[in-house]
C-alpha positions as a Markdown table, in Angstrom:
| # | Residue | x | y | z |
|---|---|---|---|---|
| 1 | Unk | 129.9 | 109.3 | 95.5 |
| 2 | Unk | 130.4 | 108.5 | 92.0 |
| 3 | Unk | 132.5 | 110.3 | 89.6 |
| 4 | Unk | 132.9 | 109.8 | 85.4 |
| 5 | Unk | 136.2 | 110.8 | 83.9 |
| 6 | Unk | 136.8 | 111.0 | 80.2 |
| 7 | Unk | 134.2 | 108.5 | 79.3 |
| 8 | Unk | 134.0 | 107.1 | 76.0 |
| 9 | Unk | 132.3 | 104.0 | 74.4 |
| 10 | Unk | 129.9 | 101.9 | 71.9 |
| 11 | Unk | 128.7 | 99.1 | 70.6 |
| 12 | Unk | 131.6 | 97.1 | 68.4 |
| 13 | Unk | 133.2 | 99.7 | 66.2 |
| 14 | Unk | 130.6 | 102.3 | 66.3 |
| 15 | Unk | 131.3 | 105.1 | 69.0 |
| 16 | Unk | 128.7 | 106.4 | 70.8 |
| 17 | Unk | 130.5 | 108.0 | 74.2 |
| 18 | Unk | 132.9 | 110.3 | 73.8 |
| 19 | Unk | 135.0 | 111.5 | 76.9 |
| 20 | Unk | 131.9 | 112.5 | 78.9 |
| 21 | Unk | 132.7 | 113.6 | 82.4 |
| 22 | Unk | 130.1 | 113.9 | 85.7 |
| 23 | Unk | 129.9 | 113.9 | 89.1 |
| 24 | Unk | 127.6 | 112.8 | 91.5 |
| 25 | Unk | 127.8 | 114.1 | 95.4 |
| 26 | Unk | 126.5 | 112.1 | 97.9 |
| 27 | Unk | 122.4 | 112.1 | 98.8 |
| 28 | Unk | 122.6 | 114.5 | 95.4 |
| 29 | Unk | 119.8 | 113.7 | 92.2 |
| 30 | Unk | 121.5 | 114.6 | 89.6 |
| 31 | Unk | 119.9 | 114.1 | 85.9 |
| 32 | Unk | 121.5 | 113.3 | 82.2 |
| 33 | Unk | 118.8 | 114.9 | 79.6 |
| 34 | Unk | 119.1 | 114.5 | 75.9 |
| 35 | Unk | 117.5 | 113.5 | 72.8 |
| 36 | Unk | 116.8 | 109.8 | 71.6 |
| 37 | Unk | 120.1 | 108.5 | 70.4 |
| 38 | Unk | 122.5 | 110.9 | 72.6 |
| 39 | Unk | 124.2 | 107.8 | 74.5 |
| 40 | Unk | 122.0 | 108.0 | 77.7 |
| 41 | Unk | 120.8 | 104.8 | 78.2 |
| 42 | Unk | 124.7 | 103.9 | 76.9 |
| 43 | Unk | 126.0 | 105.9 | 79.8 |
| 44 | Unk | 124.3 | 103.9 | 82.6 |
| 45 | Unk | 125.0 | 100.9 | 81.1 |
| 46 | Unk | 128.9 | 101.5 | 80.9 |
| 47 | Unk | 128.5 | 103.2 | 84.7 |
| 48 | Unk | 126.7 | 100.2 | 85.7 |
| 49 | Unk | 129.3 | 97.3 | 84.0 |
| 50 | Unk | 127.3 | 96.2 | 81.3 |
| 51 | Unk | 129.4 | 97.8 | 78.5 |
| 52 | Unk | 133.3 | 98.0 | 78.9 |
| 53 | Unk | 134.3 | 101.8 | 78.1 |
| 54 | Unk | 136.9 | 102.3 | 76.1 |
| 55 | Unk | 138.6 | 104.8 | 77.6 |
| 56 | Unk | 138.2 | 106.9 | 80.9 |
| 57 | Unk | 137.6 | 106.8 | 84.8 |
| 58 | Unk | 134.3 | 105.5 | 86.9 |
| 59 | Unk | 135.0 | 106.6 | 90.7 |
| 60 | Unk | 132.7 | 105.5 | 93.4 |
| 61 | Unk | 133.2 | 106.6 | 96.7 |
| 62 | Unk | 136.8 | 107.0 | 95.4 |
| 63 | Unk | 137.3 | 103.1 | 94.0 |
| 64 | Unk | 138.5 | 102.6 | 90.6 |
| 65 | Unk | 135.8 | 100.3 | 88.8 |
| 66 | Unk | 136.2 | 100.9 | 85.4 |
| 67 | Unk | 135.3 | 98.3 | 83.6 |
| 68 | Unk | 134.4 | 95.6 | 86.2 |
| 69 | Unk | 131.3 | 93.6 | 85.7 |
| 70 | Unk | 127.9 | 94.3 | 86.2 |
| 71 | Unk | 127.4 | 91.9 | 89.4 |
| 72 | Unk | 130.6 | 93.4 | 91.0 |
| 73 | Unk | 129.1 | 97.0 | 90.7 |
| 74 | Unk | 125.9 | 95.9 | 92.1 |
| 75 | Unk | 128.5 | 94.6 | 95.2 |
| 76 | Unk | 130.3 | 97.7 | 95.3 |
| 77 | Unk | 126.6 | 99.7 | 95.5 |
| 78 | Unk | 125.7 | 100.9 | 91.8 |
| 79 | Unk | 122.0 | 99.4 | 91.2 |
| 80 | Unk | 120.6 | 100.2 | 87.9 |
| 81 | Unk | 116.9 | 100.5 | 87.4 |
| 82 | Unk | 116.5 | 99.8 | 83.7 |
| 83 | Unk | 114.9 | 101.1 | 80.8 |
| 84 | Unk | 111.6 | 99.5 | 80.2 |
| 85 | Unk | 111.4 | 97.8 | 83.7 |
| 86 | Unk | 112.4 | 94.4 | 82.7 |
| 87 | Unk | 110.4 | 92.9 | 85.5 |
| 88 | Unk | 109.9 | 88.9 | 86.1 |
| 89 | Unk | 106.6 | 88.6 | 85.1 |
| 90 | Unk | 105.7 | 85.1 | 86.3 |
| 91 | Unk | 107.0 | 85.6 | 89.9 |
| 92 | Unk | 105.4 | 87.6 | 92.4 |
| 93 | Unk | 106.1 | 91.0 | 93.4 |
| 94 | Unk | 107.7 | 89.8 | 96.8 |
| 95 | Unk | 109.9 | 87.5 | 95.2 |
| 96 | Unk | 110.6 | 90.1 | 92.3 |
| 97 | Unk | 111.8 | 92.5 | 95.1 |
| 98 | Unk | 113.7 | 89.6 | 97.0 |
| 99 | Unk | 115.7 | 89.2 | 93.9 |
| 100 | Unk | 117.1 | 92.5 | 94.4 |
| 101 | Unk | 118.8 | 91.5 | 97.2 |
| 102 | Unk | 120.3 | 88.4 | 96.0 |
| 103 | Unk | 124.2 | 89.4 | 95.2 |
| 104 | Unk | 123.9 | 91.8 | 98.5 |
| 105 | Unk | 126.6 | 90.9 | 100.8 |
| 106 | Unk | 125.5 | 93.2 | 103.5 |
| 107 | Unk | 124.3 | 92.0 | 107.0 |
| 108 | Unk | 121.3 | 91.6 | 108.0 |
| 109 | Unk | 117.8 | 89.8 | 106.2 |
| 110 | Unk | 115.7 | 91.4 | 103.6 |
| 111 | Unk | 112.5 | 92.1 | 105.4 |
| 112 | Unk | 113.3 | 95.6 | 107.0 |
| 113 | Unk | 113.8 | 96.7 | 103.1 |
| 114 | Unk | 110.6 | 95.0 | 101.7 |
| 115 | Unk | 109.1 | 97.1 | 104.4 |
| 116 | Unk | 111.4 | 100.3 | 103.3 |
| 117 | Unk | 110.0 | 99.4 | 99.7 |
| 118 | Unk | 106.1 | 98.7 | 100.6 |
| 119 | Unk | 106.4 | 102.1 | 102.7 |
| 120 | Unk | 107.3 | 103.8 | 99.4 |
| 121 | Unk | 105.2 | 102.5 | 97.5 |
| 122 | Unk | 101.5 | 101.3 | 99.2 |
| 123 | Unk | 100.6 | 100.4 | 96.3 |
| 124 | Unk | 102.9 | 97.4 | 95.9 |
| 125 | Unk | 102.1 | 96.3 | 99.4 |
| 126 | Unk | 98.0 | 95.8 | 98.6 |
| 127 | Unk | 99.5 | 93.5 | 95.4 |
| 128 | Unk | 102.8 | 91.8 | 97.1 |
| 129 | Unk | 101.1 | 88.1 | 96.1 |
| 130 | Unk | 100.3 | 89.2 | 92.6 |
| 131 | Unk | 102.3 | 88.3 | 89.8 |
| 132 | Unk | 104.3 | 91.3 | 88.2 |
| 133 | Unk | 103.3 | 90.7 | 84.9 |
| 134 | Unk | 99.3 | 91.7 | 85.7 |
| 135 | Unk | 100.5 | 95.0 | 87.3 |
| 136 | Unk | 100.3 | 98.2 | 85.5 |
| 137 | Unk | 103.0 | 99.6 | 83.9 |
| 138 | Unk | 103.1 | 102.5 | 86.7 |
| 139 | Unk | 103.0 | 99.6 | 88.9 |
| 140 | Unk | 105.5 | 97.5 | 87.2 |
| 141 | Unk | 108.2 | 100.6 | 87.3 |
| 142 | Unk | 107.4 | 101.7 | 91.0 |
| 143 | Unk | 108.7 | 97.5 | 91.4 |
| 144 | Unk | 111.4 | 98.0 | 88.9 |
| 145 | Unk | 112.6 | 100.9 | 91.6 |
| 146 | Unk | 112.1 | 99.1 | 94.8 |
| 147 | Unk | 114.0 | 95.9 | 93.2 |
| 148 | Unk | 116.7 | 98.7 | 92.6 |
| 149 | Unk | 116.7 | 99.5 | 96.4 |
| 150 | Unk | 116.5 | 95.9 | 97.5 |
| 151 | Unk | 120.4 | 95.7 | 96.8 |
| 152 | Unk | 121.0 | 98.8 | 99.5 |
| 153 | Unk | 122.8 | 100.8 | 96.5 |
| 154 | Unk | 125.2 | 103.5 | 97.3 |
| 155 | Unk | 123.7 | 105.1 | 93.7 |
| 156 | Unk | 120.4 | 104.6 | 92.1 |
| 157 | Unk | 121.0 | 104.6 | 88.4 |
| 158 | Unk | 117.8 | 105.2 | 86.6 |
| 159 | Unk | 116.8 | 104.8 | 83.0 |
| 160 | Unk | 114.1 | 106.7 | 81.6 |
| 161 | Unk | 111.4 | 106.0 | 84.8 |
| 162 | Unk | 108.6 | 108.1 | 82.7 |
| 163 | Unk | 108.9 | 106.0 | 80.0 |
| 164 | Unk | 105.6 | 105.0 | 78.1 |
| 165 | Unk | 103.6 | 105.7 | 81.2 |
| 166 | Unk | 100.4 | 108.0 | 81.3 |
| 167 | Unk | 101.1 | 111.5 | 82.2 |
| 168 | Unk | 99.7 | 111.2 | 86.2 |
| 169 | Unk | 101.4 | 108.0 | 86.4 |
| 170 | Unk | 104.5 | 109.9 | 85.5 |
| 171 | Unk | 103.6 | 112.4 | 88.4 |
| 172 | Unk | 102.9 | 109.7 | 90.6 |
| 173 | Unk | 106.6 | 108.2 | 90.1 |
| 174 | Unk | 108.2 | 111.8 | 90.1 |
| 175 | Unk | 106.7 | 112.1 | 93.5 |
| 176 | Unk | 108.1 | 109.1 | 94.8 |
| 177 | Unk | 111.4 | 109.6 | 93.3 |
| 178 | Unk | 111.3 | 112.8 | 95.1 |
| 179 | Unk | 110.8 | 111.0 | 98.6 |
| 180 | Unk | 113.5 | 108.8 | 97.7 |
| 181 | Unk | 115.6 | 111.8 | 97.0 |
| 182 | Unk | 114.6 | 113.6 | 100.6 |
| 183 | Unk | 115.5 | 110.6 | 102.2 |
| 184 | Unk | 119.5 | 110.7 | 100.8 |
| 185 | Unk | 119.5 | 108.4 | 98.1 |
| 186 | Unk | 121.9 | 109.1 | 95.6 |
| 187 | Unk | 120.3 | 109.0 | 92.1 |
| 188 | Unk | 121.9 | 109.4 | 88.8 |
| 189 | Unk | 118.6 | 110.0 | 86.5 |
| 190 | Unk | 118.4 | 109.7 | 82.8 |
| 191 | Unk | 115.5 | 111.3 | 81.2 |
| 192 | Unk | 113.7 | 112.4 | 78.1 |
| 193 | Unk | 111.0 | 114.0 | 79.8 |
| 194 | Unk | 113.0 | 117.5 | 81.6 |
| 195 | Unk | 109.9 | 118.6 | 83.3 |
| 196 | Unk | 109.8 | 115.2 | 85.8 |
| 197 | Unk | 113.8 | 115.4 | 85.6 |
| 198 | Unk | 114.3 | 118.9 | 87.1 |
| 199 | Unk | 111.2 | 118.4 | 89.8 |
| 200 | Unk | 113.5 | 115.1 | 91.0 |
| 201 | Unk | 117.2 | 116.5 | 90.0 |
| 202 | Unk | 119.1 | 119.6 | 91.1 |
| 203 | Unk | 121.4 | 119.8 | 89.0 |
| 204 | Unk | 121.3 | 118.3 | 85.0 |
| 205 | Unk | 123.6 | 117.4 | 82.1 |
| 206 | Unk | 122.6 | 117.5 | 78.9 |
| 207 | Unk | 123.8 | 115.0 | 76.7 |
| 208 | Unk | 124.2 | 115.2 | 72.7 |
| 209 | Unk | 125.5 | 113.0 | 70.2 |
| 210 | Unk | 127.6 | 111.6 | 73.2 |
| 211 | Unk | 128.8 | 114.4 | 74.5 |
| 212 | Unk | 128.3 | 116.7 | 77.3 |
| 213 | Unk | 127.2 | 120.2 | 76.1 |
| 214 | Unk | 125.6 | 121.8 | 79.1 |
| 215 | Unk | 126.1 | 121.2 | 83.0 |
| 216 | Unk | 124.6 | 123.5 | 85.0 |
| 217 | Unk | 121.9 | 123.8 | 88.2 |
| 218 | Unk | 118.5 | 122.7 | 87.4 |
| 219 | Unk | 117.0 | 126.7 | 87.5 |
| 220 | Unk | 120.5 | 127.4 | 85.2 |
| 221 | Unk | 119.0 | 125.2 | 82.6 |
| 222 | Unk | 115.1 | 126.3 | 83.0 |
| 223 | Unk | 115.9 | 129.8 | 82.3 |
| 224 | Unk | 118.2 | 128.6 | 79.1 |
| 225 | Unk | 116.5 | 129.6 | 76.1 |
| 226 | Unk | 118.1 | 126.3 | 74.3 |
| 227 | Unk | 116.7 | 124.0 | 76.7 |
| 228 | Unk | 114.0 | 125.8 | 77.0 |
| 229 | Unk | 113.6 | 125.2 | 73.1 |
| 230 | Unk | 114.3 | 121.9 | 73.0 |
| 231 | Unk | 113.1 | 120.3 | 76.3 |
| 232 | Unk | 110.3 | 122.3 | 77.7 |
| 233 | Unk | 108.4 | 123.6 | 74.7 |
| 234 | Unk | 105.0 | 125.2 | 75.7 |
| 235 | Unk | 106.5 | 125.2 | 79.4 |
């Protein structure tokens, strides 16, 4: 479904990328781990068009995109979920969903996903009048996802989901991530927290100073006393 070839890229002349390669099979969760300032969050962000790589290949489903801009990828079916949520706080959680669906070219009218989303997520159904910016922060990234969803992605790129939430909340995401997982969605997940990445993903890159060091399956990497060490300490 989507494939990364040789990746590199930054921010003006600082590089932060350098030739990373992935792959991401279709209905697969696959996660990127790493510590702060690996080139994570830069990853999605050149997957998903918002930062022009420099150099290398972005397949999905076998198209060239490389490059393009963020509304074309969200056309062609990469939907990222961002870092810190990024919802519109002043607009209600039915028309912060609807907004997901506004460059979607598919046939069809949005109410069989808001029902898709609302059956994910129950909670967002008992607040669907309420303005985003009075929901929780759990609350706020279980809309960040369904707004994700709303544009009928071919991959679900996901930045840091566990973020700054309280550890059940966490669990509470994981599990719905999970679901989304079971029912085919393609996810590319980037994570600081390991433990919620390798419940949702089964396989795992791990990224540092921009470049891939380990790629392996998910209980590769648990029994690895490096990640082990630097991931899952106490686990």
């Amino acid at each position: 479904m989507l494939e990364v070839r040789g990746l590199s890229a930054g921010y003006g002349p600082v590089p932060v990328l350098h030739g990373v390669s992935l792959e991401v099979a279709e209905g697969e969760a696959v996660a990127v781990i790493g510590p702060n300032g690996a080139g994570k969050t830069t990853l999605l962000h050149t997957i998903a068009g918002l930062l022009r790589p420099r150099a290398g290949v972005v397949t999905l489903q076998g198209h060239p995109c490389a490059g393009l801009p963020a509304e074309r990828m969200v056309a062609l079916g990469a939907s990222l979920v961002p870092e810190g949520r990024q919802v519109f706080a002043g607009l209600s959680v039915d028309d912060n969903l609807l907004l997901g669906a506004y460059a979607r070219r598919r046939s069809g009218t949005a109410s069989g996903d808001l029902a898709t989303v609302y059956e994910l997520f129950p909670q967002l159904a008992a607040r669907r009048r309420q303005t985003a910016g009075t929901l929780s922060g759990g609350e706020q990234q279980m809309l960040a996802i369904g707004r994700g969803l709303m544009s009928q992605p071919r991959v679900l790129l996901l930045d840091e989901p566990s973020l700054g939430l309280a550890p059940i909340v966490v669990g509470q995401v994981t599990e719905q991530l999970m679901a989304l997982r079971d029912r085919g969605t393609t996810i590319l997940l980037v994570e600081q927290n390991a433990r919620a990445a390798f419940r949702i993903a089964a396989r795992a890159y791990v990224l540092q100073q921009g470049r891939v060091v380990l790629d392996a399956g998910v209980e590769e990497l648990l029994g690895d006393p490096r990640v082990r060490a630097a991931y899952l300490s106490g686990a």
